[in-house]
C-alpha positions as CSV (number, residue, x, y, z in Angstrom):
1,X,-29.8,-102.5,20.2
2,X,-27.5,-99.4,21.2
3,X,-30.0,-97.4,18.1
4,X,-33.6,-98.9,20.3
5,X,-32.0,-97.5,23.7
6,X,-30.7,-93.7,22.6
7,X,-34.0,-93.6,20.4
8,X,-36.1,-94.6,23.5
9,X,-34.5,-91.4,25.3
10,X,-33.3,-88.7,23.9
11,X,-33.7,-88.4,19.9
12,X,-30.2,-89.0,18.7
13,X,-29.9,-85.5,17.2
14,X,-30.5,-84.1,19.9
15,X,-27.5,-85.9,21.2
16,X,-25.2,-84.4,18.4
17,X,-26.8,-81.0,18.7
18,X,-25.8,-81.1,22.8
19,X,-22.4,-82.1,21.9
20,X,-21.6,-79.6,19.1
21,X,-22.6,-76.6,21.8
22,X,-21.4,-78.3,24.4
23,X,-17.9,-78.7,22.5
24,X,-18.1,-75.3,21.3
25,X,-18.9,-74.1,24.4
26,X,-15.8,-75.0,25.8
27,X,-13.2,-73.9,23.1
28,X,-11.5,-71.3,24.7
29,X,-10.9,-69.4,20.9
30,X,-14.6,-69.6,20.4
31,X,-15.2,-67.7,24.2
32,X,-12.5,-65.5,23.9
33,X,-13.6,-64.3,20.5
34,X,-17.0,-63.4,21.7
35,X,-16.1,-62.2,24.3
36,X,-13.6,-59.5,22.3
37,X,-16.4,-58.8,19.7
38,X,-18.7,-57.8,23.1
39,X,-16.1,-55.6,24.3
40,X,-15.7,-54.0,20.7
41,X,-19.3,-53.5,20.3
42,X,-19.8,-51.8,23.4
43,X,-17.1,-49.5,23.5
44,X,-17.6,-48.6,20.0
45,X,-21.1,-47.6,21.7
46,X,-19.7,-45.8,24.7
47,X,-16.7,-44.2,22.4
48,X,-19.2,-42.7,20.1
49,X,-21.5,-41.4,23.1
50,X,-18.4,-39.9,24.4
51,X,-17.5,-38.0,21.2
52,X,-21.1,-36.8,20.5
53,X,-21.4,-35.2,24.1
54,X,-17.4,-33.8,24.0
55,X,-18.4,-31.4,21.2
56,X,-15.6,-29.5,20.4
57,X,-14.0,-25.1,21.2
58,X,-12.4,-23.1,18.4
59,X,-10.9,-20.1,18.5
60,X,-10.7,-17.9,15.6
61,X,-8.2,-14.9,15.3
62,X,-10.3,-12.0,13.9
63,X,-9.5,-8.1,13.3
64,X,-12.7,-6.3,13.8
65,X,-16.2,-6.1,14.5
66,X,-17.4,-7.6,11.4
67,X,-15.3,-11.2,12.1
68,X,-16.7,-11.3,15.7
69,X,-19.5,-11.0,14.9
70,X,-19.0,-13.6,12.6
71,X,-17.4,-15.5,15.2
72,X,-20.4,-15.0,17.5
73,X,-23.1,-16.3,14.8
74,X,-21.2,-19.5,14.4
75,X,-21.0,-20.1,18.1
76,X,-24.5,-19.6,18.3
77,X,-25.5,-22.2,15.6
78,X,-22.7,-24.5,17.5
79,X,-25.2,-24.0,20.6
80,X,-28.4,-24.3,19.2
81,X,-30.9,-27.4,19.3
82,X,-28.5,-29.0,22.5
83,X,-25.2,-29.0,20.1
84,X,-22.4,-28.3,22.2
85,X,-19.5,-26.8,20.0
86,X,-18.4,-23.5,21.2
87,X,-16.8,-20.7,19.0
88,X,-15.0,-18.0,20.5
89,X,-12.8,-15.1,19.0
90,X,-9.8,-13.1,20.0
91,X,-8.9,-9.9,18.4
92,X,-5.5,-9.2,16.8
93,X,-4.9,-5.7,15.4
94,X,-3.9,-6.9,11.7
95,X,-4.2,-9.5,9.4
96,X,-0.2,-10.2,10.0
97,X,-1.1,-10.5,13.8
98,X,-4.0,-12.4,13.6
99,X,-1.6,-15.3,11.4
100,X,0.9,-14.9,14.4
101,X,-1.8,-16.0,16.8
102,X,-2.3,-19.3,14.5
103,X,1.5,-20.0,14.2
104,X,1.5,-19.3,18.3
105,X,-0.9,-21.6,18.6
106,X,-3.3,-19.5,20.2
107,X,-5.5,-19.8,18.0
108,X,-7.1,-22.4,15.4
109,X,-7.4,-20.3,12.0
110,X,-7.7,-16.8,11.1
111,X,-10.6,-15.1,9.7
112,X,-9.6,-12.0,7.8
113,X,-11.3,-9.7,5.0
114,X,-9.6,-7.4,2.7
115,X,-13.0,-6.0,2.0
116,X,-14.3,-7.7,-0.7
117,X,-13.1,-11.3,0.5
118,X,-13.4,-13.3,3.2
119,X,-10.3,-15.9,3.9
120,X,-9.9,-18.4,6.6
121,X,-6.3,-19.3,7.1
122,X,-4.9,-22.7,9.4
123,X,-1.5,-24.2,10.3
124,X,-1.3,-26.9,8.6
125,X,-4.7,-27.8,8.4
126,X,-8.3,-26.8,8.9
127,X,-10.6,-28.9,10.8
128,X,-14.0,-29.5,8.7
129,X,-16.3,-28.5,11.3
130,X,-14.5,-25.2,11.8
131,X,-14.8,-24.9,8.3
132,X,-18.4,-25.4,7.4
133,X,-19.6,-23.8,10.6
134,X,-17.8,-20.8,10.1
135,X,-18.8,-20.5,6.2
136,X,-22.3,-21.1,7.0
137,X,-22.1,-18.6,9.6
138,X,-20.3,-15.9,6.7
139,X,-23.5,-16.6,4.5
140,X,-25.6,-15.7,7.2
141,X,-24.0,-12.4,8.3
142,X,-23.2,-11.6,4.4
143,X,-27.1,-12.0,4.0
144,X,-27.9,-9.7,7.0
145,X,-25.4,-7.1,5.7
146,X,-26.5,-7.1,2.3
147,X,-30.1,-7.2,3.3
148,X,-29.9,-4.3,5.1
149,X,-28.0,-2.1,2.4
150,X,-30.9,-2.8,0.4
151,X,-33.5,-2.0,2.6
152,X,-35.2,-4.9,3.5
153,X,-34.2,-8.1,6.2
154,X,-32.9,-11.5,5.3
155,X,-36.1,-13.2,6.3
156,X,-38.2,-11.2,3.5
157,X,-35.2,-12.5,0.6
158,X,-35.6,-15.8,2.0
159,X,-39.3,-16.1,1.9
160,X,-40.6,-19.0,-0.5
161,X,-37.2,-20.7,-0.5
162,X,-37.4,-23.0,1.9
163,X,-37.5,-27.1,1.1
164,X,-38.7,-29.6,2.7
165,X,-37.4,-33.5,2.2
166,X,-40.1,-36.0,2.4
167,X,-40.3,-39.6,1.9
168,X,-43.4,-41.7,-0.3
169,X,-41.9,-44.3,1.6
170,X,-40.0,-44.7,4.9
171,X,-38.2,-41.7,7.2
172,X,-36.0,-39.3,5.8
173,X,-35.1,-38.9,9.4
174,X,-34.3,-42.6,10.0
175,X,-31.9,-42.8,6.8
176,X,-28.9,-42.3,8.2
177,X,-29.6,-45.1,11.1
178,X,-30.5,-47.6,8.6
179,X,-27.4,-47.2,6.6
180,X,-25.9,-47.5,9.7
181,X,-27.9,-50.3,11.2
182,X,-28.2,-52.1,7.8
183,X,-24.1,-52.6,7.5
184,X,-24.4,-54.3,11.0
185,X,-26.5,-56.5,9.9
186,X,-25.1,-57.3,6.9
187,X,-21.5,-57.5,8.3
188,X,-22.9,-60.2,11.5
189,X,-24.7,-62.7,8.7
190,X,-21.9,-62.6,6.9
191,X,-19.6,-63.3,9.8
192,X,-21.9,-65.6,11.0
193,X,-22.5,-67.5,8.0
194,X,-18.6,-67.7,7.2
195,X,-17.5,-69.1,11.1
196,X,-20.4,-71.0,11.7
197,X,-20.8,-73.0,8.5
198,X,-17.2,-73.3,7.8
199,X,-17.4,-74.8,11.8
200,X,-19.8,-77.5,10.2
201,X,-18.4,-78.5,7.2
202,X,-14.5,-78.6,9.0
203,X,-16.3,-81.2,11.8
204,X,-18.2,-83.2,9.0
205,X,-14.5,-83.8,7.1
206,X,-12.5,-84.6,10.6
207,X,-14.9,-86.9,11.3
208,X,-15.0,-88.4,8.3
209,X,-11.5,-88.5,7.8
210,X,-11.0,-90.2,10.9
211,X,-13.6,-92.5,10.7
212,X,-15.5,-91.3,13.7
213,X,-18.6,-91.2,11.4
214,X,-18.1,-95.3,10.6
215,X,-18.7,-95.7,14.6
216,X,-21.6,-93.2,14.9
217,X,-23.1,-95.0,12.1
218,X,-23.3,-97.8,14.5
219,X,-25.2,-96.4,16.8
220,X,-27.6,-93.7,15.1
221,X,-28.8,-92.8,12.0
222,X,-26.5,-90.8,9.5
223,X,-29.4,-88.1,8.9
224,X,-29.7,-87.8,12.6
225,X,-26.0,-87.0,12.7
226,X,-26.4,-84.4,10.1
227,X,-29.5,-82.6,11.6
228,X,-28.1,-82.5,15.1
229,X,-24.8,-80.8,13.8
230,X,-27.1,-78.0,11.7
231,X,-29.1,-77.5,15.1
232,X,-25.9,-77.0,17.2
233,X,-23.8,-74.6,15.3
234,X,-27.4,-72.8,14.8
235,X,-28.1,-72.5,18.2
236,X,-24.8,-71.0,18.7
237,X,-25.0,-68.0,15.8
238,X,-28.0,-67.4,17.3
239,X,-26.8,-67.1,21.1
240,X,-24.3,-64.8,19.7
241,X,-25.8,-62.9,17.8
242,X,-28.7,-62.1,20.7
243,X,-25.5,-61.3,22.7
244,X,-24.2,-59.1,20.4
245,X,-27.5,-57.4,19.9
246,X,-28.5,-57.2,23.3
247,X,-24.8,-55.9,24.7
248,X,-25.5,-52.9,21.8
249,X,-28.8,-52.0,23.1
250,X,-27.9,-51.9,26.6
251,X,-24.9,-49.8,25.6
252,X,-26.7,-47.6,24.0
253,X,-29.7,-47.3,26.8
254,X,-26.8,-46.6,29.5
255,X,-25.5,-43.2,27.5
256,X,-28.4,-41.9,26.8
257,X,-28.3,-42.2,23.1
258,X,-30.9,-44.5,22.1
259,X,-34.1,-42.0,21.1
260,X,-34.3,-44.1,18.1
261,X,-34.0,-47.7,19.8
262,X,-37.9,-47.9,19.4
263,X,-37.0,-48.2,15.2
264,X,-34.2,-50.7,15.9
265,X,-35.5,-53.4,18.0
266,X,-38.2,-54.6,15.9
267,X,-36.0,-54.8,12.9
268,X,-33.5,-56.6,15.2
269,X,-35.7,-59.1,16.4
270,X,-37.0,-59.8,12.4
271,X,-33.7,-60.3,11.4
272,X,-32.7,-62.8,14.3
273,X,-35.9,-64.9,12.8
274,X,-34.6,-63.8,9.3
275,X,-30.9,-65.0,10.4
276,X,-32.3,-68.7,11.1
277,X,-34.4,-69.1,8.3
278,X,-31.0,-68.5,5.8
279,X,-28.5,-69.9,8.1
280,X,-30.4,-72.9,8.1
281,X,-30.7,-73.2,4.5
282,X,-26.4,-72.3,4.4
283,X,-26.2,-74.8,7.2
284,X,-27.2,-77.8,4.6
285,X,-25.5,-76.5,1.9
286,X,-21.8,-76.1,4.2
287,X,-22.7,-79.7,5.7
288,X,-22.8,-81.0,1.8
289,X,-19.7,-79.4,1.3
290,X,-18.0,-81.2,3.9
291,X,-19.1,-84.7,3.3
292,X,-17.9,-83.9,-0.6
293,X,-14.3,-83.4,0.6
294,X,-11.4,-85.5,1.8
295,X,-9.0,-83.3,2.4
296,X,-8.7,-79.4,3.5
297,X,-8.1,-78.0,0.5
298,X,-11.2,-79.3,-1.0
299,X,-13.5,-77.5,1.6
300,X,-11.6,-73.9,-0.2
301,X,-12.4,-75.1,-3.7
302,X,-15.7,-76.3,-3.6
303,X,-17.3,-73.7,-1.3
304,X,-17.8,-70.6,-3.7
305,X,-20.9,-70.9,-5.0
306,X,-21.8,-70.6,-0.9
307,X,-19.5,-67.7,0.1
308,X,-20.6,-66.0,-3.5
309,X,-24.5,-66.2,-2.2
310,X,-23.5,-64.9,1.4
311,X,-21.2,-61.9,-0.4
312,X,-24.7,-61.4,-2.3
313,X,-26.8,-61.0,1.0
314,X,-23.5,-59.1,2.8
315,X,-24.0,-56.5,-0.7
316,X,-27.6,-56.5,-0.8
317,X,-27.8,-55.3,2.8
318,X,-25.4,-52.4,2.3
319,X,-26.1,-51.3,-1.4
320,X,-29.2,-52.4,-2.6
321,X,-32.3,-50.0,-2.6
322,X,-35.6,-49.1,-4.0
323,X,-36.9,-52.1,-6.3
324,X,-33.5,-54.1,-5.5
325,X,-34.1,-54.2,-2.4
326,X,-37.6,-55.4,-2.7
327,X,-36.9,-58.1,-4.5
328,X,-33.8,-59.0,-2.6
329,X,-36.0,-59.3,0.1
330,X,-38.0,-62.2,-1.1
331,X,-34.8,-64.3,-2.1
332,X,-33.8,-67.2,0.2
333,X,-30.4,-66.4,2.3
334,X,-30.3,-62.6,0.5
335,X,-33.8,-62.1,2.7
336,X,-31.9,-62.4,5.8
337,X,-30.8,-59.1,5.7
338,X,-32.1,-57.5,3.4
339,X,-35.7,-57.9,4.6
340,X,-34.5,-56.3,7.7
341,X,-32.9,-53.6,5.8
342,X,-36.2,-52.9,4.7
343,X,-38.1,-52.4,7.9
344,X,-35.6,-50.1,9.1
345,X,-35.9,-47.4,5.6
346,X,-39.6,-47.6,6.4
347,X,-43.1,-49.8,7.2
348,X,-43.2,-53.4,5.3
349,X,-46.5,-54.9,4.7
350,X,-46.7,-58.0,7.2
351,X,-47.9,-60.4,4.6
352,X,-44.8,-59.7,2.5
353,X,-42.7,-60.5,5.8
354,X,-44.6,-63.4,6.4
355,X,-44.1,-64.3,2.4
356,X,-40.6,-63.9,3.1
357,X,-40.1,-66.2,5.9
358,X,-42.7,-69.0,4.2
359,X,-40.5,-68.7,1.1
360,X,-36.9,-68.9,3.4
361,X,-38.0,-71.8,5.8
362,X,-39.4,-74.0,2.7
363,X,-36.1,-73.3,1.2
364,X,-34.3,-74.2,3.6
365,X,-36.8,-77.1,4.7
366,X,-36.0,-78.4,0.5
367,X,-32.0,-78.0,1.1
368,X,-32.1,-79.5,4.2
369,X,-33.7,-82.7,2.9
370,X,-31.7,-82.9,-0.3
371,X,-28.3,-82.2,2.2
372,X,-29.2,-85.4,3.8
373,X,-29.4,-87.1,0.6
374,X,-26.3,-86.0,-0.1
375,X,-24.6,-86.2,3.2
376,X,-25.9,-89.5,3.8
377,X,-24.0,-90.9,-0.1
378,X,-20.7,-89.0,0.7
379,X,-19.8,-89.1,3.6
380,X,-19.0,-92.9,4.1
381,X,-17.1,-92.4,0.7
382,X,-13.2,-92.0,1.1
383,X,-10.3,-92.1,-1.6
384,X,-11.0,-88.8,-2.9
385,X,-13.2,-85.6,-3.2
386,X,-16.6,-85.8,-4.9
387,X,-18.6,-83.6,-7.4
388,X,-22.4,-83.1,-6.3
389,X,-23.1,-85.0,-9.8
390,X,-20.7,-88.1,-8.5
391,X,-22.0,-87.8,-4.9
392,X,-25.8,-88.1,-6.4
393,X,-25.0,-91.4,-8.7
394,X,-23.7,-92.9,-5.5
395,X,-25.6,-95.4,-3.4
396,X,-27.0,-94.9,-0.4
């Protein structure tokens, strides 16, 4: 009677799925972690935007001409293209003066030449732009100098030499972003998939070891109470992770540094639809998990073969490349990101996404209905944990 009146209404896992956000909803841990990985996200955003407009000043303690003008090359490279580091020189009368200035602190290294070499001297340490801008800046005077002795200019010893990085495939531009952008990725499904699933199969083995799942039962169908806890906790990874996502992009919008948001957002909104397709198919598969189990211990020895796939996908998003990744790509779970990871290192073919997501969703679909199988044999089981071969003999 009480199964005829909640099917009449609302589809009972619709119910369940309701109550899992709705319960999650209101755990203050669950808020107030969000909430903390917002505020992380965007001031990583506006503490990077800060660091790239800051730049940075050096000054260099020289003795002559030849290391200001030196000096003066560097700052100009510093300056060039919108950069905004700033080299400036002060003049000491000898080497032994020029040191003094750096032990002073009134200046941040010394650049002195006994005529044949060149040596930059710090405190205790030299910062790594100083060094590389300064050394490029030595090659290019150095080249000027010696070009000149000879009787010819530095453009005419250079002609022919320079190279040119292209890509068959992809941006050589955009590599650095996707590296970047790829590890986000990567690191959010695997957070994710870890919370979220471990969320599922922790509920499935409370209720069952409190026989909640006896009463329930009662009133609607087992698989019912299995789909509508897979729809809940997937809702809520994927409310998150649009929060996340969308907090990032506004940050980066409001400083100015998001000339390369156009190549981000369609690879973001693929792997949200990527995220769904494998978190459905973990879903199942951390739902099994906890109808297998009667105690807590059980859920930390039986779920490796799940957290070994999700290390997989976490790998494949920040290592794999060329052929790898490809075929990554077209695995179920491992697709989630690394199919994204693809569209950001360059154009993917749109039947091979939609191959992707056909091959995920029937995967998951196939786990999904053999979870329920599963789920429905174990979980009215108590007395002990199961094997997947014990829980499959079982009657339903």
């Amino acid at each position: 009677m009480s199964t005829e009146r909640s099917t009449a209404g609302t589809a009972p896992w619709a119910i369940v799925t309701l109550r899992e956000v709705m319960v999650k909803a209101r755990d203050r841990s669950y808020l107030i972690s969000t909430l903390v990985t917002l505020l992380i996200i965007v001031g990583t955003v506006l503490f990077n935007a800060f660091m790239s407009s800051r730049g940075a000043e050096y000054t260099v303690a020289v003795t002559g001409s030849e290391g200001q003008a030196v000096v003066a090359l560097a700052d100009e490279a510093g300056q060039a293209d919108g950069g905004n580091t700033v080299f400036s020189s002060v003049t000491a009368d000898s080497p032994e003066s020029a040191l003094q200035l750096v032990r002073d602190d009134e200046a941040d290294a010394a650049l002195v030449s006994d005529g044949s070499t060149w040596t930059l001297t710090g405190l205790s340490e030299i910062d790594n732009g100083l060094q590389a801008d300064l050394s490029e800046a030595l090659r290019g005077y150095a080249l000027e100098a010696n070009a000149a002795d000879a009787g010819t200019t530095a453009e005419a010893l250079l002609a022919g030499s320079e190279l040119e990085a292209e890509l068959l495939e992809g941006s050589a531009e955009n590599q650095l972003l996707a590296t970047i952008v790829g590890f986000v990725f990567a690191f959010l499904f695997y957070m994710a998939a870890i919370v979220f699933g471990m969320a599922i199969a922790t509920s499935v083995l409370e209720e069952k070891q409190n026989r909640v799942v006896e009463i329930l039962a009662t009133a609607i169908p087992i698989r019912q109470l299995l789909y509508g806890k897979v729809a809940g906790n997937t809702i809520l990874a994927m409310v998150q992770l649009a929060l996340y996502a969308g907090a990032a992009l506004l940050a980066l919008n409001l400083t100015g540094t998001a000339e390369t948001v156009g190549t981000i957002i369609p690879a973001s909104g693929w792997f949200l639809v990527f995220f769904l397709a494998g978190f459905l198919i973990l879903a199942s598969a951390w739902a099994m998990i906890g109808s297998m189990a009667s105690r807590s211990e059980d859920l930390n020895n039986s779920s490796a073969p799940v957290l070994t796939v999700i290390i997989v996908a976490l790998f494949a998003g920040m290592f794999a490349k060329g052929q790898l990744l490809v075929t990554a790509s077209f695995v179920p779970v491992v697709s989630s990101v690394a199919m994204p990871v693809r569209m950001l290192n360059g154009e993917v073919p749109l039947w091979q996404t939609l191959a992707s997501l056909a091959i995920a969703l029937v995967a998951a679909y196939g786990l999904l209905r053999f979870g329920e199988r599963i789920y429905r044999r174990a979980v009215m089981q108590s007395g002990g944990s199961l094997t997947l071969r014990k829980a499959m003999k079982l009657e339903q």
